[in-house]
C-alpha positions in Angstrom: 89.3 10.8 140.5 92.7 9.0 141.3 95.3 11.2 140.4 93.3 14.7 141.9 95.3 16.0 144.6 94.1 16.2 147.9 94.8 19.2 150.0 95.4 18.9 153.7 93.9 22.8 154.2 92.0 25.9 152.5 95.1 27.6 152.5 96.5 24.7 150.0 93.6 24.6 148.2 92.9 28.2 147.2 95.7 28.9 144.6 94.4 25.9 143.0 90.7 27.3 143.5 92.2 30.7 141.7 93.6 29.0 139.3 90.1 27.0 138.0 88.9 30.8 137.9 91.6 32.1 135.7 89.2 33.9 133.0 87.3 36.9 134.2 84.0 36.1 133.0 84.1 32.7 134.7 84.7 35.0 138.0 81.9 37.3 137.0 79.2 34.7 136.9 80.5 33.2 140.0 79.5 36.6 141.6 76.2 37.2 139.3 75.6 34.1 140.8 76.3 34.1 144.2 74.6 37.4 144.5 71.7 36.2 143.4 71.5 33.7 145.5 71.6 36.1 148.9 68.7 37.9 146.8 67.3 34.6 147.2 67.8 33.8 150.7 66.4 37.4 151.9 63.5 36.9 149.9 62.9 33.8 151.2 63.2 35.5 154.9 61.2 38.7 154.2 58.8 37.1 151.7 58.5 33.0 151.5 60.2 30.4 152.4 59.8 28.2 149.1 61.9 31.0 147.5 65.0 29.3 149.4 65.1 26.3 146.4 66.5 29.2 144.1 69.4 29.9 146.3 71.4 26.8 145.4 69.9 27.5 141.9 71.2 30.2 141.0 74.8 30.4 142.8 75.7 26.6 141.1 73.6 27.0 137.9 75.9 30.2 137.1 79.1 28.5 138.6 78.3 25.0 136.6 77.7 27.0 133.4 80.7 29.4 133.4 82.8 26.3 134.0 81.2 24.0 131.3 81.2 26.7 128.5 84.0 29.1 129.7 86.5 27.6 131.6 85.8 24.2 130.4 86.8 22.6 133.5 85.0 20.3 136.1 83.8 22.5 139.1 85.7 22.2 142.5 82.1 21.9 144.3 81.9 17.4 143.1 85.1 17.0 144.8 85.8 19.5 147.6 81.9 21.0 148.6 83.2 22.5 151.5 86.3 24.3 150.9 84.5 25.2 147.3 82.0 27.2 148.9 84.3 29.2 150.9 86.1 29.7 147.8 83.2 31.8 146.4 82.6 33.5 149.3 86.3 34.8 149.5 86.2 35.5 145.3 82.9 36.7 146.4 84.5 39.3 149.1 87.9 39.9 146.6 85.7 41.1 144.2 83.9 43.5 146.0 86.9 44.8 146.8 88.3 45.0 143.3 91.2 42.7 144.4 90.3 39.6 142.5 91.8 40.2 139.4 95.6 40.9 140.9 95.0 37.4 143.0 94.0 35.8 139.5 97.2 36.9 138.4 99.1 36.2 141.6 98.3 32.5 140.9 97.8 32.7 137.1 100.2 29.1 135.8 102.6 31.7 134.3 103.1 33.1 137.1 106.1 30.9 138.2 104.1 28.9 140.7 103.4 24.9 140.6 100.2 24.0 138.9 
């Protein structure tokens, strides 16, 4: 798309990251997702391989779907695949921690920082 930004670095790109996470249950499938998909890769390891294809199944199908019908907002992953996966592995880690929600709100638009 022509008028997306472009960010030079992760650092630059996460508030905006945050910020296409804004509602919590968008977040929670993110995780539901993502977890599964680790449940996926140690199955694969410990049981068989061809259980590997539901990895990427399960970590994008939830992440496609909470954006679609919740967020309603195009997915970071068609335009920066990269710095989109870390993204959900450091939401993934925040939320373990129980520090996701303050960083939601750290970069929530009302928040008083450029969108």
């Amino acid at each position: 798309m022509p008028d997306e930004p472009r960010y030079p670095s992760f650092a630059a790109f996460w508030p905006s990251y945050v910020r296409d996470h804004s509602l919590a249950l968008t977040r929670r499938l993110h995780f539901a997702g993502l977890l599964l998909a680790f449940v996926a890769v140690l199955a694969a390891i410990t049981l068989n391989w061809r259980l590997m294809a539901l990895a990427p199944a399960a970590g994008y199908g939830f992440a496609w779907c909470a954006h679609l019908f919740i967020e309603q907002n195009r997915p970071a992953t068609f335009s920066y695949p990269v710095w989109s996966l870390m993204g959900d592995f450091r939401m993934f880690w925040l939320m373990l921690r129980g520090r996701m929600d303050a960083e939601a709100a750290r970069y929530a638009p009302d928040a008083g920082h450029a969108s």
